[in-house]
N, C-alpha and C positions, 0 to 999 in steps of 0.2 A: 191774471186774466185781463183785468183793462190794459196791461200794457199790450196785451196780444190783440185787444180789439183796436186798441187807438193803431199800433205795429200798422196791422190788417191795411183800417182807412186811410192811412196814410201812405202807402203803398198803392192804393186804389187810385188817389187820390192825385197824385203827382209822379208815379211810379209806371210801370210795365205791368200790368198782371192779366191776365187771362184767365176767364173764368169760366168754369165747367168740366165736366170731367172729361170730355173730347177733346177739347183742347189741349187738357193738359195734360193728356197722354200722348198725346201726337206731339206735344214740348219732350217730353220726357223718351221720348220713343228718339229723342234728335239729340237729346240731350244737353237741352238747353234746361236755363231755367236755375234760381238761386234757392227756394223752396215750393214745396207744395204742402196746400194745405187742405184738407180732408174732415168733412165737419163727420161728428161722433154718430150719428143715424145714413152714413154715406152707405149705398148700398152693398156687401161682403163684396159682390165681383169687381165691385171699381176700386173698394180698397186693394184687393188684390191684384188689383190690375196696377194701380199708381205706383205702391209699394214693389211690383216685381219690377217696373221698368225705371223707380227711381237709384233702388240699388244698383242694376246695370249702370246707370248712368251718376253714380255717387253723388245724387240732388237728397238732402232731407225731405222728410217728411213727419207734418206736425200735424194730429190728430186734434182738432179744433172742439174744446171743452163747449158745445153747444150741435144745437142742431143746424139742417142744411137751411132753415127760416134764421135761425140766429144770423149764421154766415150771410146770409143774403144781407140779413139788414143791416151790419157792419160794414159791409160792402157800400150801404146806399142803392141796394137794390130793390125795386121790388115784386121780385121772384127769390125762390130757393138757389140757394149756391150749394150743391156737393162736393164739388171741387176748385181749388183754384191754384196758379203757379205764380209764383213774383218772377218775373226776368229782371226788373231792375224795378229796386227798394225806394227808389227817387228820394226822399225826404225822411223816408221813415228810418227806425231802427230796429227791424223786425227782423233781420238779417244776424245781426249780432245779439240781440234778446232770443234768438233761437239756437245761435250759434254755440 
């Protein structure tokens, strides 16, 4: 689990990510984008929604062991994150701890 938070902020951090769930289906709809991450209370239509258009587009998708307040605050947010996509992992190794 902390490797996935530290993964997360380091990615945040020095990396490409876009966060939300509009976003990150409009990545995934283009099919860009190296993971998405989807916290565990994300609402069903948007996991279904991530989920169908990440399989179209062969991007994973990792079910984030917290809620969308968790994810925010890993992010260094402070609002809720639902969703988020890494395009580029910058520093982190969140890429390959998922892989």
């Amino acid at each position: 689990m902390m490797d996935i938070d530290r993964g997360i902020r380091v990615a945040v951090d020095t990396g490409d990510v876009a966060l939300g769930s509009e976003k990150s289906i409009q990545y995934l709809k283009l099919g860009k984008g190296l993971l998405v991450v989807v916290a565990s209370n994300a609402p069903q239509v948007i996991l279904e929604d991530v989920e169908y258009y990440a399989k179209l587009s062969k991007i994973p998708v990792h079910v984030y062991d917290g809620s969308s307040v968790d994810l925010g605050s890993v992010c260094g947010k402070p609002f809720t994150v639902a969703t988020l996509i890494i395009n580029d992992p910058g520093d982190s190794t969140i890429i390959d701890v998922m892989g």
